[in-house]
C-alpha positions in Angstrom: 6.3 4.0 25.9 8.7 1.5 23.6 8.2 -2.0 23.2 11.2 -3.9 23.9 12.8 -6.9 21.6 15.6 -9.3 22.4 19.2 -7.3 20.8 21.1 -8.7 18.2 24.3 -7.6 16.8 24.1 -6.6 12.9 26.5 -5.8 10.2 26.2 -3.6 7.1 28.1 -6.7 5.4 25.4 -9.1 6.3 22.7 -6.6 5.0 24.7 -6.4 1.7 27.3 -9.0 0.8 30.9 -7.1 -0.5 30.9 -9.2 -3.3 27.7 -7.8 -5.2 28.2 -3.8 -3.6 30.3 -3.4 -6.9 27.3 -4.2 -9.1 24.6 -2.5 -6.9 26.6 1.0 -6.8 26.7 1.2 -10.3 23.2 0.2 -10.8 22.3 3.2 -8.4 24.7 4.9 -10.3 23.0 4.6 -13.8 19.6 5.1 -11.7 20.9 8.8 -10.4 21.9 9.5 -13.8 18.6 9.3 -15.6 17.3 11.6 -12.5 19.3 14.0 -12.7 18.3 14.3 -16.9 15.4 15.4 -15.9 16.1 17.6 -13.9 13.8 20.4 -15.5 11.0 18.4 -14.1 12.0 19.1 -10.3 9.6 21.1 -8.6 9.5 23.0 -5.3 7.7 21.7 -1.7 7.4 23.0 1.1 8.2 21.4 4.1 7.0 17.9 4.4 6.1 17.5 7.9 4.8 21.1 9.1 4.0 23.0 5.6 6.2 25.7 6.5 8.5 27.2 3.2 11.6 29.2 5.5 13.9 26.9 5.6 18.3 27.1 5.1 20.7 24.9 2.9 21.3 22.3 4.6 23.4 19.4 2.6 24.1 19.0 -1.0 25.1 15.8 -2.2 25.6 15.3 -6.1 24.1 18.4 -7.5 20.7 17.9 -5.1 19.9 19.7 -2.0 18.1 19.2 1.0 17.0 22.5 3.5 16.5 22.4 7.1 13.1 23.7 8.3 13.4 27.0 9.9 10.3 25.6 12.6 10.5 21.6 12.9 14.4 21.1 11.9 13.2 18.6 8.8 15.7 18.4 6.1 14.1 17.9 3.0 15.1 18.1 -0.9 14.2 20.7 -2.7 13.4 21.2 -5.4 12.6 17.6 -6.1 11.6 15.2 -8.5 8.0 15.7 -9.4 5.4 13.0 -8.8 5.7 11.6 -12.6 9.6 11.6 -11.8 9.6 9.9 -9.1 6.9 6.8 -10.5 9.0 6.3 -13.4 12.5 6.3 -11.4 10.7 3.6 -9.0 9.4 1.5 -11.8 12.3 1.1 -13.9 14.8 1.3 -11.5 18.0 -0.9 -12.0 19.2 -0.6 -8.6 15.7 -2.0 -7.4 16.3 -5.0 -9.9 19.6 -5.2 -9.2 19.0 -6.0 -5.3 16.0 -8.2 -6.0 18.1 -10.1 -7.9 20.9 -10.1 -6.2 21.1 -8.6 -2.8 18.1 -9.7 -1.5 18.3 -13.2 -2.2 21.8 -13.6 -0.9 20.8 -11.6 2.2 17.4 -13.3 3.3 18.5 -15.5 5.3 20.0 -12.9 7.5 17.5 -10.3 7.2 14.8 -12.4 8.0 16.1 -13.5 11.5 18.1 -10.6 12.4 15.9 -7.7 10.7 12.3 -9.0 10.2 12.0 -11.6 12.8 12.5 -8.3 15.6 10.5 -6.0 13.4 7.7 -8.7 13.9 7.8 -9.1 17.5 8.0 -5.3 18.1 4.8 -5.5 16.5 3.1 -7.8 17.9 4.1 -6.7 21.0 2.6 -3.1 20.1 -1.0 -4.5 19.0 -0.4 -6.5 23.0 0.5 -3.3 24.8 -2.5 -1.0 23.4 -4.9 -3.4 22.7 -4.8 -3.6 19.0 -6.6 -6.7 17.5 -4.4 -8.9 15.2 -6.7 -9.0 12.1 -5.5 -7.8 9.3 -2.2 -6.1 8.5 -1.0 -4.1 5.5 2.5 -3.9 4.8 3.4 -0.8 2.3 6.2 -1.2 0.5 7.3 -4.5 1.5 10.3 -5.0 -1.0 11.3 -8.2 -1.2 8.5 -9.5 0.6 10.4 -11.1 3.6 8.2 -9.5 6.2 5.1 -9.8 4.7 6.3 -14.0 4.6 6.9 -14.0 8.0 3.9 -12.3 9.1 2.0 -14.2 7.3 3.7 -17.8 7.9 4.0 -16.9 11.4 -0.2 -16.7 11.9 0.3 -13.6 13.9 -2.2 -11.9 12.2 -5.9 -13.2 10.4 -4.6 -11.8 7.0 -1.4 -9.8 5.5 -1.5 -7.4 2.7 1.3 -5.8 0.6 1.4 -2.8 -1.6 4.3 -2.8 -3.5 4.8 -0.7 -7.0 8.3 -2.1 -8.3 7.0 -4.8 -10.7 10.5 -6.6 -9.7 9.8 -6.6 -6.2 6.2 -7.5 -6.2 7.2 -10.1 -8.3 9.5 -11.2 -5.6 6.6 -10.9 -2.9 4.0 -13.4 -4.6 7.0 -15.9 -5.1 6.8 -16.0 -1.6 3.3 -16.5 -1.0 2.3 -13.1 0.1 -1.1 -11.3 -1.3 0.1 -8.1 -3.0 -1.7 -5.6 -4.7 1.0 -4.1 -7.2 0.1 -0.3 -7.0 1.2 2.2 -5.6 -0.7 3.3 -1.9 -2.1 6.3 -3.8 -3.8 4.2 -6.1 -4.4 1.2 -3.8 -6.4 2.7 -0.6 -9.6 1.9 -2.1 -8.7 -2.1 -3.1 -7.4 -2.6 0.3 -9.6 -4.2 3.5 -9.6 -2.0 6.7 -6.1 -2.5 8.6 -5.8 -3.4 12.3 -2.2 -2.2 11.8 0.0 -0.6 9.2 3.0 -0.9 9.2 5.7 1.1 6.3 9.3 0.3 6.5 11.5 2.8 4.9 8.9 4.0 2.9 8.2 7.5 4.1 11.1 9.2 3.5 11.2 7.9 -0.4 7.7 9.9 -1.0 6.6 13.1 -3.1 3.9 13.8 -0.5 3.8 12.4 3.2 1.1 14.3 4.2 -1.3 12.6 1.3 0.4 9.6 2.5 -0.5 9.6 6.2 -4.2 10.5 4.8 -4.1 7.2 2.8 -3.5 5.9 5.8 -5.7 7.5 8.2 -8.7 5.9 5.4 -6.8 3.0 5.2 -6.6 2.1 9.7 -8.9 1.1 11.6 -10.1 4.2 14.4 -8.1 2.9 17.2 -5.7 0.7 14.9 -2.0 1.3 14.6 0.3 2.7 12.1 4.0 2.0 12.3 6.7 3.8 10.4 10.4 3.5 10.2 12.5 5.9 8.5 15.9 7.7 9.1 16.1 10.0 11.8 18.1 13.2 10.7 18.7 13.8 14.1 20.9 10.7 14.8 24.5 10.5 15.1 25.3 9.3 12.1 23.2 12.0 9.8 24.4 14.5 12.4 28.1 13.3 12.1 28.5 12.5 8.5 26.1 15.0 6.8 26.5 14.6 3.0 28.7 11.8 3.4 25.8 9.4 5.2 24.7 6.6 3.1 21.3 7.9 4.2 22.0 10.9 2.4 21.1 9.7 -1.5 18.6 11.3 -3.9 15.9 8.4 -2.9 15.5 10.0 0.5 13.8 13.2 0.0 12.4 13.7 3.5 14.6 13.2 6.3 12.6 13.8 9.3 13.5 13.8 13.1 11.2 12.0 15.8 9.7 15.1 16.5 8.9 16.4 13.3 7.4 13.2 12.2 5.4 13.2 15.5 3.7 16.4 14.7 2.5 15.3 11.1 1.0 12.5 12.2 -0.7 14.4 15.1 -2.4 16.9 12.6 -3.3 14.2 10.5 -5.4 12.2 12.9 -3.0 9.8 14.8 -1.9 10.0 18.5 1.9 8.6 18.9 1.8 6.3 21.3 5.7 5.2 20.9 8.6 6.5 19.4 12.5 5.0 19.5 15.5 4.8 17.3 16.5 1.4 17.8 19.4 1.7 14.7 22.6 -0.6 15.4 24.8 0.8 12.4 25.4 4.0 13.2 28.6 3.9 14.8 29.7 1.3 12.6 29.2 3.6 9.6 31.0 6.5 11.0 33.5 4.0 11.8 34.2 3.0 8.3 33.7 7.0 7.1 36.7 7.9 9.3 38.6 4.8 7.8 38.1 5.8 4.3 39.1 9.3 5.4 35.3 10.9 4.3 35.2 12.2 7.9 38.2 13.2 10.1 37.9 12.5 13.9 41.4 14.3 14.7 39.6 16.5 16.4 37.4 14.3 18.4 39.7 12.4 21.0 36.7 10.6 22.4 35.3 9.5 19.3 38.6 8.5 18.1 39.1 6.3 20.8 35.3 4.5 20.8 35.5 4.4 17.0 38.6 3.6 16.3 41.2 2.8 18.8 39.2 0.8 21.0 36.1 -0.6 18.5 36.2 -3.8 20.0 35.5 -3.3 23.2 33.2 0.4 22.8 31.8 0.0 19.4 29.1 -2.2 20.6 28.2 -0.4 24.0 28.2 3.0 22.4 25.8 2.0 19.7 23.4 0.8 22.2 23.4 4.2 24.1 22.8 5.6 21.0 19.6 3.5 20.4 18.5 4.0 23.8 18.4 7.7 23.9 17.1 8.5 20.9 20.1 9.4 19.0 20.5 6.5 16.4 19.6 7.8 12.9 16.9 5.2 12.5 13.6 5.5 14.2 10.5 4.1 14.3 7.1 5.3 15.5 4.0 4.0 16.5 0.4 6.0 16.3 -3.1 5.4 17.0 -5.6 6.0 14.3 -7.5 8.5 16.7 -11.5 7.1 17.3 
């Protein structure tokens, strides 16, 4: 079952302005740089969704490497950056600074009506379908704080929550009214109220451990309440098409999971999915500009050539839609019941 919201065309430009990608690369830049010094702190996992360790190279992307999983078809890195790492990368991260200083605030306007504003109704119109009461929801990781401002302005919901660990970003959040605990979920389960619904927007692929995560959460929901996630989807055409060269592909990302993979873990962990869709609307448009910088070559791929290319205007559109609808975009989201 999916829960439909009204479409809206979307462009990476609106999401981040030209002008400032210049300063944001090489904040990432410097960020990836102090990772990779420390490199002798990287530690092996085993797969993040099913626990299995057979897995084959899969992609490697500047000096890191992420394995496909020989039973659910997760790509994951490892090794990776252990759990000390990875809190230190997040709290001093320029990159993070960088867009909450700049990205963010140029692009709100945008990402609030064309991003948030459907992310909210998609919700709301989850907690309608199944019957979830609109009491209190907890927003993990909420960035900027743009959905936690709309959820709360909007009086959707009786009370909304972030947990945010960048000190820049939950900076950002109480600037815009929004009660944030500044922790991160590890560390915050127990200050938090019970949650009708969680909801974790490209969270879940930046973690150390998902599976402690999803038991945060299970503690955290209500029995019967929702959890929603949305992450990439490895499986989507523009993972699957561009490999190394997607921008989803970066050393942030750790676990790339597919719809089905991600389906499982939260099914062992106490959840029943009760939706699942990839409602993405930029992955033709960055294969698009791939094949335009000459990262990918379609030469070989008349058809794509043609929708991608030689005919965008009229085919770029109507192709990214059948992507979303059949599950092939390479973002997803998913929607589980905290079993009773």
């Amino acid at each position: 079952m999916s829960s439909a919201v009204p479409q809206t065309t979307l462009s990476e430009a609106e999401l981040c302005p030209p002008e400032l990608l210049e300063g944001q690369e090489a904040a990432f830049a410097r960020d990836v740089a102090r990772l990779i010094a420390r490199r002798d702190q990287f530690v092996h996992v085993p797969c993040p969704a099913c626990g299995r360790r057979d897995a084959e190279p899969a992609i490697a992307k500047w000096g890191f490497t992420w394995v496909a999983c020989a039973g659910c078809e997760t790509r994951y890195m490892t090794p990776r950056p252990s759990e000390t790492v990875m809190a230190g990368y997040y709290a001093n991260s320029e990159n993070y600074a960088y867009w909450a200083e700049h990205i963010f605030p140029a692009s709100e306007a945008t990402r609030r009506e064309k991003v948030n504003r459907p992310w909210l109704e998609r919700i709301i119109g989850y907690c309608d379908s199944f019957g979830v009461p609109r009491g209190t929801l907890v927003e993990v990781g909420p960035g900027f704080g743009t959905f936690a401002a709309l959820a709360t302005a909007s009086g959707a919901f009786e009370r909304v929550v972030g947990v945010e660990p960048t000190p820049q970003m939950a900076a950002a959040c109480r600037e815009r009214g929004v009660d944030v605990v500044e922790a991160r979920i590890e560390e915050a389960a127990h200050l938090l109220p019970p949650a009708d619904v969680l909801v974790a927007f490209e969270v879940i692929e930046h973690l150390f451990d998902p599976t402690r995560f999803i038991g945060d959460c299970t503690r955290i929901v209500r029995p019967g309440g929702l959890l929603v996630l949305s992450c990439p989807n490895s499986a989507g055409f523009d993972i699957a098409t561009l490999g190394a060269e997607s921008l989803a592909v970066d050393p942030e990302h750790v676990n790339l999971f597919t719809p089905g993979s991600l389906a499982g873990l939260l099914e062992r962990n106490g959840f029943s999915v009760v939706s699942a869709t990839t409602p993405g609307k930029l992955d033709a448009e960055f294969v698009r500009e791939a094949a335009l910088a000459g990262r990918v070559d379609l030469d070989g791929q008349p058809l794509l050539r043609r929708v991608l290319l030689e005919e965008w205007e009229a085919l770029g559109g109507p192709f990214q839609r059948f992507l979303a609808q059949n599950g092939l975009s390479s973002h997803m989201w998913i929607a589980a019941r905290r079993n009773v």
